[in-house]
Backbone as a chain_set.jsonl record, in Angstrom:
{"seq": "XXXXXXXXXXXXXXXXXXXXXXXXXXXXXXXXXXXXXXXXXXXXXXXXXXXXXXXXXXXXXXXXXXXXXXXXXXXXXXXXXXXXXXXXXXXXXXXXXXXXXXXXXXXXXXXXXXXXXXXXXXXXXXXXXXXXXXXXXXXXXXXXXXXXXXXXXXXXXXXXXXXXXXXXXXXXXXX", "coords": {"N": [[0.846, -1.185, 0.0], [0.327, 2.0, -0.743], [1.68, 5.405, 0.673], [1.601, 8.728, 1.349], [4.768, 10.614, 2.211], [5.65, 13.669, 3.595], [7.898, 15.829, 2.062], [8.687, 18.573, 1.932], [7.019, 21.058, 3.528], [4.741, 23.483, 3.624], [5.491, 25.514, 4.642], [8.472, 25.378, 4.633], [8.68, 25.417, 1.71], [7.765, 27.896, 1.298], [9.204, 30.067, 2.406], [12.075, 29.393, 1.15], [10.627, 30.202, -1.707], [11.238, 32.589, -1.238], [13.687, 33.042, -0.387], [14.917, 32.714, -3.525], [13.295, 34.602, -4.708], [14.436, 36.963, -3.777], [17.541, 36.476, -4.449], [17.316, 36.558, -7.075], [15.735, 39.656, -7.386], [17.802, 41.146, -6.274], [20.123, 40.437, -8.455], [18.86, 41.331, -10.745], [18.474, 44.035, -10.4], [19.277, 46.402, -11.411], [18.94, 46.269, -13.719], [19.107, 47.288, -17.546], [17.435, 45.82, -19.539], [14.081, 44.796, -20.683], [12.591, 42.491, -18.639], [11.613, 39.803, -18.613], [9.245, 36.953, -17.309], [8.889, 33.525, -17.038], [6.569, 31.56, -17.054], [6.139, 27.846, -16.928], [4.069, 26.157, -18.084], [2.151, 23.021, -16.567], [2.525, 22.16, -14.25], [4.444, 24.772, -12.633], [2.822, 26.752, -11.906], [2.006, 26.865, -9.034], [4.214, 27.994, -8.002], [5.758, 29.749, -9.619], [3.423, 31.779, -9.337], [3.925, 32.322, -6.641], [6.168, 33.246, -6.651], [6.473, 35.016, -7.995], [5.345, 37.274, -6.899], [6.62, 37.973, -4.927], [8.78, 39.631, -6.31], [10.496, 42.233, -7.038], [11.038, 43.861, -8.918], [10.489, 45.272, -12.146], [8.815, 42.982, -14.029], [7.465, 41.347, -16.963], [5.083, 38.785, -17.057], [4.806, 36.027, -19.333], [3.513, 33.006, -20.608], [4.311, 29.098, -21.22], [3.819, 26.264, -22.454], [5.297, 23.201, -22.335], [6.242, 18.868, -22.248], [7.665, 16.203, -21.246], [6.834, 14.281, -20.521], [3.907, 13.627, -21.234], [0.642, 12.242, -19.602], [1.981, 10.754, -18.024], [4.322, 9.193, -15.65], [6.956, 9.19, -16.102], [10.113, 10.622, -17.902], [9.625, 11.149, -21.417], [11.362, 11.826, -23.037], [10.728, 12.991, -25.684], [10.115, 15.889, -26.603], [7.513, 18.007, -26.138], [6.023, 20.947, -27.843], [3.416, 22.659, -26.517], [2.347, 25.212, -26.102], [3.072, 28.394, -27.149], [4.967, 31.445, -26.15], [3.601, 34.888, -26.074], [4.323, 36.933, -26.567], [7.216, 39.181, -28.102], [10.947, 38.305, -27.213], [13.116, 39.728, -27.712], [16.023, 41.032, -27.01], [15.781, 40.904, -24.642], [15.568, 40.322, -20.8], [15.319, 36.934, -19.636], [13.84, 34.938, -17.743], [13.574, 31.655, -17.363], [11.032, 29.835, -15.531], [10.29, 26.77, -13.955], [8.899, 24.083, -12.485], [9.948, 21.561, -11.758], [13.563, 20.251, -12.695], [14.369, 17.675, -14.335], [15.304, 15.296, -15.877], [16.493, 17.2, -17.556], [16.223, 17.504, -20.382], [13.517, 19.001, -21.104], [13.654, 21.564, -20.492], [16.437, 22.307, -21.72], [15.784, 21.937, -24.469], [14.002, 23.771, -24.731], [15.142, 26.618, -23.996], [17.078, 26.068, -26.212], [15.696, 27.002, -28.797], [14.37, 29.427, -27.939], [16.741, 30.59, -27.997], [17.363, 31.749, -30.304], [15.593, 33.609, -30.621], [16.889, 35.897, -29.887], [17.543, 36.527, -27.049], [18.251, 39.022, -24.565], [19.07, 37.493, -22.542], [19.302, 34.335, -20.94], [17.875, 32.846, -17.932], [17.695, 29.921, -16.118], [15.217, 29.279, -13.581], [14.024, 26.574, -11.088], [12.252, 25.174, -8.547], [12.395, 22.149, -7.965], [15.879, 19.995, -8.35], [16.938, 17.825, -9.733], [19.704, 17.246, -10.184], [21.261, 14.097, -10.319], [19.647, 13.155, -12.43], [19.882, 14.213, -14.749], [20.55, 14.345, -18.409], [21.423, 16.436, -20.014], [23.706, 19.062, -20.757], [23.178, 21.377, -18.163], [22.49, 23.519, -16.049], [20.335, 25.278, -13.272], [19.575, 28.162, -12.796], [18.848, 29.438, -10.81], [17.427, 27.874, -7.419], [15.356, 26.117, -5.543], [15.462, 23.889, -4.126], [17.671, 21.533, -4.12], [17.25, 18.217, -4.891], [17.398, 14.594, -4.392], [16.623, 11.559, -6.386], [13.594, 10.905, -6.347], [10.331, 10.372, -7.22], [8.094, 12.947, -6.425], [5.317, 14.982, -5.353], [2.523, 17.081, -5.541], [2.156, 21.006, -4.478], [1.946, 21.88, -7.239], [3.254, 20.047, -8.622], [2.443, 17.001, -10.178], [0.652, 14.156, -9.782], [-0.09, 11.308, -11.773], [-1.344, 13.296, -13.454], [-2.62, 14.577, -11.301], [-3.356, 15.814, -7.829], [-2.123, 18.293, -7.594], [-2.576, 20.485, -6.137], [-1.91, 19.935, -3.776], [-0.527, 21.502, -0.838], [2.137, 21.116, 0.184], [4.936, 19.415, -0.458], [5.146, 15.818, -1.608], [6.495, 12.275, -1.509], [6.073, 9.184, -2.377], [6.048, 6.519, -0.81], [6.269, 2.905, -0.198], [4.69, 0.836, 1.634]], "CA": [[0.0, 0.0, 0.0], [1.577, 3.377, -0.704], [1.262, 6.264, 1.955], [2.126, 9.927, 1.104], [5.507, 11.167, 3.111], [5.843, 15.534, 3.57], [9.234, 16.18, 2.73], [8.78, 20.075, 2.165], [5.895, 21.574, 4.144], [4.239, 24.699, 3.248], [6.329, 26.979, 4.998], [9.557, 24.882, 3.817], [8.427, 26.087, 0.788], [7.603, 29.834, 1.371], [10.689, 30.213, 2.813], [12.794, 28.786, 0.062], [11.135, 30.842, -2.536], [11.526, 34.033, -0.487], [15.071, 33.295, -1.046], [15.728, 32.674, -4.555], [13.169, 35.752, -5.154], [15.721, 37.838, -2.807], [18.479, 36.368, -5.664], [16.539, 38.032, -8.491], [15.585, 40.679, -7.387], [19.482, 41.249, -6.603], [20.373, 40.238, -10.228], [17.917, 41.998, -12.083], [17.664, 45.157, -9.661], [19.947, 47.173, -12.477], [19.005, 45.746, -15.502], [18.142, 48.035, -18.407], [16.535, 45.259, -20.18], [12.67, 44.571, -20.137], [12.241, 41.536, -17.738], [10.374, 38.598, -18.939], [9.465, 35.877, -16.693], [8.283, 32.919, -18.447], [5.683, 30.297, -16.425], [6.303, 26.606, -17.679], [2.894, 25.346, -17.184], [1.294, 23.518, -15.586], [3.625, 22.207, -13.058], [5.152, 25.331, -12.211], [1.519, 27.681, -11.534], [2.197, 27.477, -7.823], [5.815, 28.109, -7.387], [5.409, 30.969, -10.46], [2.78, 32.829, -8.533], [4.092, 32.824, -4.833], [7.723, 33.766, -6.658], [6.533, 36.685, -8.833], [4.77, 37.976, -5.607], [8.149, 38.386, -4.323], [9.381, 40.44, -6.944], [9.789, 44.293, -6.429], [11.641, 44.527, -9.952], [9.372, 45.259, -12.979], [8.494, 41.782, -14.824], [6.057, 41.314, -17.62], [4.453, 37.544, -17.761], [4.309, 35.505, -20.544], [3.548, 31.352, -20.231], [4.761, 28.231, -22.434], [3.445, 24.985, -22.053], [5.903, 21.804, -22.903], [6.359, 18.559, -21.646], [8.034, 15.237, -22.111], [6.282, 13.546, -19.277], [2.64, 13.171, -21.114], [-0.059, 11.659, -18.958], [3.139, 9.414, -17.39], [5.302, 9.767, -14.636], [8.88, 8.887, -16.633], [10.331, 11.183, -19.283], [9.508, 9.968, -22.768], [12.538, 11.89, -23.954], [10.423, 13.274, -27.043], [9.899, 17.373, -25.87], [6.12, 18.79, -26.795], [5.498, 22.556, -26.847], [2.102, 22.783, -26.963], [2.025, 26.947, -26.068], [4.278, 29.177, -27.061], [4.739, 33.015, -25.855], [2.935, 35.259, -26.496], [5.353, 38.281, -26.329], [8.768, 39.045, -28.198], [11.559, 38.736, -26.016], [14.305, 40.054, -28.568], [16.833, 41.845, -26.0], [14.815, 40.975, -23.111], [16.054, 39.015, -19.887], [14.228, 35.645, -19.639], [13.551, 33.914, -16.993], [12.024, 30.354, -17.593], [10.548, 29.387, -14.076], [9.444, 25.393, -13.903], [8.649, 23.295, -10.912], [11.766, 20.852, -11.372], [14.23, 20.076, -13.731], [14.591, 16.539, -14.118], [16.704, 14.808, -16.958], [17.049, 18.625, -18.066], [15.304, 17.986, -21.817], [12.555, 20.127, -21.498], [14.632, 23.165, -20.563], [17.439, 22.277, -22.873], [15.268, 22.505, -25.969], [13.083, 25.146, -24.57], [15.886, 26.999, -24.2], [17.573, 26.439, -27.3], [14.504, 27.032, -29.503], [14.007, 30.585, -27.144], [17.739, 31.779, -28.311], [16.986, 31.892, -31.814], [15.144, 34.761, -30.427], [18.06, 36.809, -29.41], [16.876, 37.449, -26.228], [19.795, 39.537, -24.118], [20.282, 36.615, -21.757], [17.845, 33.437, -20.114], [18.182, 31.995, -17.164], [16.203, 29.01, -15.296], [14.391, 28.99, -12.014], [13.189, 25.825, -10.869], [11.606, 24.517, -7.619], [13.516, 21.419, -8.012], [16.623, 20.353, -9.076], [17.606, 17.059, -9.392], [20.807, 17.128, -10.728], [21.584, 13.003, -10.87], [18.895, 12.56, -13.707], [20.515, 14.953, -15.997], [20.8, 13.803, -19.233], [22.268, 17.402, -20.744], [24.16, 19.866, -19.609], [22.181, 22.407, -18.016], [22.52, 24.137, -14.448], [19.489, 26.062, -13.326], [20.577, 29.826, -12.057], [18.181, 29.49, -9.566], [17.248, 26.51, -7.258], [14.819, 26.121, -3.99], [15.807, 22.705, -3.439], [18.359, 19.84, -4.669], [17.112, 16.534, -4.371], [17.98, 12.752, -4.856], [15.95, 10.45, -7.164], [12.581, 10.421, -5.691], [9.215, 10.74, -7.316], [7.549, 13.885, -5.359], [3.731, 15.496, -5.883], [2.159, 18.891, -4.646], [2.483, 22.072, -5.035], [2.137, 21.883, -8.762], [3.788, 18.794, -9.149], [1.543, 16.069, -10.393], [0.692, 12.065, -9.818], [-0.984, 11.1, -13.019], [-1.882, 14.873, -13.333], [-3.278, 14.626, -9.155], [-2.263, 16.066, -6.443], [-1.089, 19.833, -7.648], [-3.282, 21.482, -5.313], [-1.336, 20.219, -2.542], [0.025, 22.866, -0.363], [3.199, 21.022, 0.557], [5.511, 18.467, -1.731], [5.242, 14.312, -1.246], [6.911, 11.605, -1.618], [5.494, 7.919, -1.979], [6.538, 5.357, 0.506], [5.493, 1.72, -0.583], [3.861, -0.1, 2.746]], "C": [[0.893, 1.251, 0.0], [0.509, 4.438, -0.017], [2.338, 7.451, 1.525], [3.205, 10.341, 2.727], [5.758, 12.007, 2.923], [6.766, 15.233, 3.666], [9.464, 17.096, 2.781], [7.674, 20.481, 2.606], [5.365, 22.994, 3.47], [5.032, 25.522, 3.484], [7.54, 26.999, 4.87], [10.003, 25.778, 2.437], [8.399, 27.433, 0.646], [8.648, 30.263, 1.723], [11.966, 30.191, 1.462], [12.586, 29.345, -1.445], [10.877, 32.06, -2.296], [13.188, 34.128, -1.235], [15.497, 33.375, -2.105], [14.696, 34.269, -5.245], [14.106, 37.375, -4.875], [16.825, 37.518, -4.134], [18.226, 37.131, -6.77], [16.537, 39.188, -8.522], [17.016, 41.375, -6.997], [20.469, 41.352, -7.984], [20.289, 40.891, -11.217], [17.872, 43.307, -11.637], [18.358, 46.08, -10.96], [19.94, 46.7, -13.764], [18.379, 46.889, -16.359], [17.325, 47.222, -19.314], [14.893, 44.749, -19.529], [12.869, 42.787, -19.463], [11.248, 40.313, -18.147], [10.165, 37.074, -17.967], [8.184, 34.869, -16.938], [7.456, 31.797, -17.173], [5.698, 29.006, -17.485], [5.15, 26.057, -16.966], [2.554, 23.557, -17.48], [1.921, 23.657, -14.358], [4.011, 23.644, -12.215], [4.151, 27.0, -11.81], [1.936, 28.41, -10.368], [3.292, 28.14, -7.392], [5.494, 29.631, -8.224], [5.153, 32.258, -9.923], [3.122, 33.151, -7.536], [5.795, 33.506, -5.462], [7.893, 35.096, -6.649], [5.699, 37.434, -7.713], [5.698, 38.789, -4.948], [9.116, 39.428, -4.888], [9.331, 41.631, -7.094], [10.866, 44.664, -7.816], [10.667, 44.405, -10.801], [9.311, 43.914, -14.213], [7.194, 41.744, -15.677], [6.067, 39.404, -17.599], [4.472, 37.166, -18.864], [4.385, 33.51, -19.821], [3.942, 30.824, -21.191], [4.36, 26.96, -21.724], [4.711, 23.797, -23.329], [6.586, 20.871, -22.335], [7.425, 17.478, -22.277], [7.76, 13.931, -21.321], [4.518, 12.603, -20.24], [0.918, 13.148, -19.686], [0.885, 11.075, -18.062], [3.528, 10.298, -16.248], [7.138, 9.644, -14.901], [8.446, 9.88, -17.837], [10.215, 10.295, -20.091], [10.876, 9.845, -23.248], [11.849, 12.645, -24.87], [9.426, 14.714, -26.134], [8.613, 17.636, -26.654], [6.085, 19.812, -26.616], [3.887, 22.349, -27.427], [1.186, 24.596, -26.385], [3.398, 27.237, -26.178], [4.232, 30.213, -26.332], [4.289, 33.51, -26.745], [3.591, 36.618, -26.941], [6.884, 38.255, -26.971], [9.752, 39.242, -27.267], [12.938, 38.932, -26.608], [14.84, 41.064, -26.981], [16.153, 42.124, -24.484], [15.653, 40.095, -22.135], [15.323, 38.127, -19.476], [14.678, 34.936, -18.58], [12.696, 32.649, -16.547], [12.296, 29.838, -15.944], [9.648, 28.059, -14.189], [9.545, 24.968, -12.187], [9.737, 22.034, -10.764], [12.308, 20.586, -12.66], [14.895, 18.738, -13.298], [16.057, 15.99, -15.133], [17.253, 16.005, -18.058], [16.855, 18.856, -19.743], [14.434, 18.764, -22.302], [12.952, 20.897, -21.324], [15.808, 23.789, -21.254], [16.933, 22.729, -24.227], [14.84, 23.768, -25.756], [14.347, 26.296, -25.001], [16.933, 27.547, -25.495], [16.508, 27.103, -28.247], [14.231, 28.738, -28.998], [15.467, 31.416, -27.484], [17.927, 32.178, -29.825], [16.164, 33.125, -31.632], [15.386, 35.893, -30.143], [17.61, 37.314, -28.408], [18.326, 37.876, -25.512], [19.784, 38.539, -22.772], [18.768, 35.669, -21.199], [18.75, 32.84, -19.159], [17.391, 31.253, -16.486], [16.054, 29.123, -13.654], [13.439, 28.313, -11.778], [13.021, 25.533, -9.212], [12.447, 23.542, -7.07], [14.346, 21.317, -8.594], [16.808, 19.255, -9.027], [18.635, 16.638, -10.644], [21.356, 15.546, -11.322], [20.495, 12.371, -11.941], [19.252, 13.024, -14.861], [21.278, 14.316, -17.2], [21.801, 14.811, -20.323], [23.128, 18.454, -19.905], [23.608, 20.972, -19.69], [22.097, 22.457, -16.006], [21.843, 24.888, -13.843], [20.182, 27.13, -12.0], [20.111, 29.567, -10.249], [17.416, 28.228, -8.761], [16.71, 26.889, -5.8], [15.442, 24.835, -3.593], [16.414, 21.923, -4.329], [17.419, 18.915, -3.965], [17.399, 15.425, -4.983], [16.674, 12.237, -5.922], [14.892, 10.467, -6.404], [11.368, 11.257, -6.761], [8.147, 11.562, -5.988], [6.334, 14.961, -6.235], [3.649, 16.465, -5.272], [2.839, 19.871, -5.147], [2.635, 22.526, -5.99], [2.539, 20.731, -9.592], [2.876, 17.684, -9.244], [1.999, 14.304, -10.248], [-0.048, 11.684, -10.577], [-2.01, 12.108, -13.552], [-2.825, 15.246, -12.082], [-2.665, 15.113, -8.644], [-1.55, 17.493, -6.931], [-1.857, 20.471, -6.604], [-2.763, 21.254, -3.981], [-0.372, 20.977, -1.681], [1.828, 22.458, 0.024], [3.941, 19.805, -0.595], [5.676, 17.134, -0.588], [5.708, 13.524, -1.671], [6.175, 10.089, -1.481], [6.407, 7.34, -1.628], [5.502, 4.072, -0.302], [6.024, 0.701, 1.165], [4.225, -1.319, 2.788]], "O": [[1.939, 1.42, 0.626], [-0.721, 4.48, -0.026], [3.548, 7.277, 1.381], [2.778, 10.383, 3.881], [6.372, 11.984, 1.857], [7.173, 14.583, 4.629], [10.42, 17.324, 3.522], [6.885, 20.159, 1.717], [6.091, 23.355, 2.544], [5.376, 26.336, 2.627], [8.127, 28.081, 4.899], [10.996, 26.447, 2.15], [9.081, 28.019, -0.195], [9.035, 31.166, 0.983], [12.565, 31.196, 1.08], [13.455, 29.277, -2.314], [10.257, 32.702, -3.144], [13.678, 34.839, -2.112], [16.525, 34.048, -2.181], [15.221, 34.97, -6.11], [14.29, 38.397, -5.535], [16.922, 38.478, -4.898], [18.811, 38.104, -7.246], [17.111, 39.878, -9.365], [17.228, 42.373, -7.686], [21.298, 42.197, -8.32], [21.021, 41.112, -12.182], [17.214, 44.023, -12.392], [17.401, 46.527, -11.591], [20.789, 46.754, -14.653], [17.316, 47.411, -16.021], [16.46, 47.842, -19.934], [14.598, 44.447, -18.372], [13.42, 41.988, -20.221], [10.083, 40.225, -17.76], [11.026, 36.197, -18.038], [6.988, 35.15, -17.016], [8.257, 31.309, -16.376], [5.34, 29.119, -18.658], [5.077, 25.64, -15.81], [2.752, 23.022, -18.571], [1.984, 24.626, -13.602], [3.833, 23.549, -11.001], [4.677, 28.075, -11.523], [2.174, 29.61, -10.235], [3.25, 28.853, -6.389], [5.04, 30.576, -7.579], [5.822, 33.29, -9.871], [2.793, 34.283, -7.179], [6.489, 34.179, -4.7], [8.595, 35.929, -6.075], [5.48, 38.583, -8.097], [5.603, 39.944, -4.532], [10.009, 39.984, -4.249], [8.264, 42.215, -7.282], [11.487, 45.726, -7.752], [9.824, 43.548, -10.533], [9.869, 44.111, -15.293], [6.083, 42.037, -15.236], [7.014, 38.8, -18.105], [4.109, 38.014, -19.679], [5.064, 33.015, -18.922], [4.096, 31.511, -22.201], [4.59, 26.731, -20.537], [4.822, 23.725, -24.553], [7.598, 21.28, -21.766], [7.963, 17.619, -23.375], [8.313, 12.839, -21.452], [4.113, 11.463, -20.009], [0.436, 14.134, -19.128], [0.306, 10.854, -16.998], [3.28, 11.465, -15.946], [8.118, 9.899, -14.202], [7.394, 10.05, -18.454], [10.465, 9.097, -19.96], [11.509, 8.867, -23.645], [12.706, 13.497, -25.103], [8.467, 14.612, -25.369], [8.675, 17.468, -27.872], [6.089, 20.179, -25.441], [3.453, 21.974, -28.516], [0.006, 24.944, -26.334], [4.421, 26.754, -25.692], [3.274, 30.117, -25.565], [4.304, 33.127, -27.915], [3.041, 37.245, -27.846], [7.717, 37.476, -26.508], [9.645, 40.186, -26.484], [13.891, 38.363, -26.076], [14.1, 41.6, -26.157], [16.068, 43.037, -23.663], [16.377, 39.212, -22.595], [14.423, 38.565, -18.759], [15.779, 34.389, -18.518], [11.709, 32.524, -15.822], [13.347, 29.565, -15.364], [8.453, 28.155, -14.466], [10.07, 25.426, -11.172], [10.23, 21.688, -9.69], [11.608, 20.674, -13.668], [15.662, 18.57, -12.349], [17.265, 16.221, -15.083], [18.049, 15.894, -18.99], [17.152, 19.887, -20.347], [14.365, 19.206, -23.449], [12.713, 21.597, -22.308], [16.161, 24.958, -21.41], [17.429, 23.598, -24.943], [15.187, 24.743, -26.422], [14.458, 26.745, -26.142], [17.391, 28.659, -25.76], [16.881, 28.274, -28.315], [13.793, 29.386, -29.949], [15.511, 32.636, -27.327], [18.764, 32.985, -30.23], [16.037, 33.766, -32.676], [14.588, 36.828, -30.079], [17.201, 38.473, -28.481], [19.367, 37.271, -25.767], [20.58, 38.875, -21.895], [17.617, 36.089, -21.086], [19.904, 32.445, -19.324], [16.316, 31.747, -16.149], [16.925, 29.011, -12.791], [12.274, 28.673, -11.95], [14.072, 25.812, -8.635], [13.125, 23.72, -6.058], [14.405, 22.093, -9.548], [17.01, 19.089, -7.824], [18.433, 15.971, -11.659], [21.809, 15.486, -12.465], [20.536, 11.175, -12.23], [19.032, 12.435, -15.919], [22.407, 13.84, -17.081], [22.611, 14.38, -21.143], [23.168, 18.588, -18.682], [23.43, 21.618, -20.723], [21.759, 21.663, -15.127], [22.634, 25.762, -13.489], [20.833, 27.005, -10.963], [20.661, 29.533, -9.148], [16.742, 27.517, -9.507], [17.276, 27.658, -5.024], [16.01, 24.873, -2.502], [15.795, 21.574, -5.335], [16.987, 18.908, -2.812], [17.65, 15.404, -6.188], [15.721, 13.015, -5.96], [15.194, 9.866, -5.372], [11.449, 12.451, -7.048], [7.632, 11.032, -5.003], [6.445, 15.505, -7.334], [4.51, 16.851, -4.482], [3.776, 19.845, -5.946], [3.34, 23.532, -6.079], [2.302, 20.479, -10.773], [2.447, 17.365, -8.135], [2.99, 13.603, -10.456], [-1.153, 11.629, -10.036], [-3.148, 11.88, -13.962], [-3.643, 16.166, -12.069], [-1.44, 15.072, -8.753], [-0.388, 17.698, -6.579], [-1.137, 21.402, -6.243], [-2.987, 22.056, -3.074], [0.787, 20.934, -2.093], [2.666, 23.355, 0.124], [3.259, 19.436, -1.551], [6.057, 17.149, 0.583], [5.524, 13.709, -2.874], [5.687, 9.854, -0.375], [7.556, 7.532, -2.026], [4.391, 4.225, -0.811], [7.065, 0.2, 1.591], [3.682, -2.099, 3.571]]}, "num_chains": 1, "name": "protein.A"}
């Protein structure tokens, strides 16, 4: 029987992206370029919204939807965009914001595919990070949490697209 284990709590969380919005807004406080900060949906709704809350530098929104997950819980490997932006971000500073970066394919293409756009510089801000799945090379600027190999739900993060509405991030345990 599997039994949900909290390994980041709510306020784990709030905490964690207090800080990497504190990084940004450090980063970016002197930028003359327009600010773009990009939502990788869906996953990355909750983290997105409580980040850009945080932000006291001027950011315009734009979203992109693409996965390589499906319906599943394993990468396929084979990247989907299924939204683009909506906004040019020629000489803009981009910041793609997801909820983790796993074997680092969907942010690799995204990425590449997004500098064909000449934007004046991107950098990622994810939620998670788990570095030992990494299949490319790719280092996200900004990071609330490393973690190990574990399938983890909430807070945006889905279990057969379930479970984003949970306020804190889980881990299954098998009983």
């Amino acid at each position: 029987m599997e039994q949900a284990k909290v390994v980041y709590s709510s306020e784990q969380i709030a905490e964690a992206i207090k800080k990497v919005a504190d990084k940004i807004n450090l980063d970016y406080k002197d930028s003359t370029h327009p600010i773009v900060a990009v939502c990788l949906l869906k996953g990355a709704v909750l983290f997105y919204a409580d980040l850009v809350r945080h932000l006291n530098i001027p950011v315009r929104f734009d979203f992109m939807s693409a996965s390589s997950y499906g319906n599943g819980t394993v990468s396929s490997g084979k990247v989907n965009i299924t939204k683009d932006l909506e906004y040019d971000i020629k000489d803009a500073d981009v910041i793609l914001i997801d909820d983790i970066v796993d074997s680092g394919l969907t942010m690799y293409t995204l990425i590449q595919k997004l500098k064909k756009r000449e934007p004046h510089s991107i950098k990622v801000c994810c939620m998670f990070n788990k570095q030992s799945r990494r299949k490319v090379d790719l280092t996200p600027d900004y990071v609330c949490f490393e973690i190990p190999d574990l399938f983890i739900y909430g807070f945006g993060l889905d279990d057969g697209q379930m479970s984003r509405n949970l306020p804190y991030i889980a881990v299954k345990e098998i009983k």
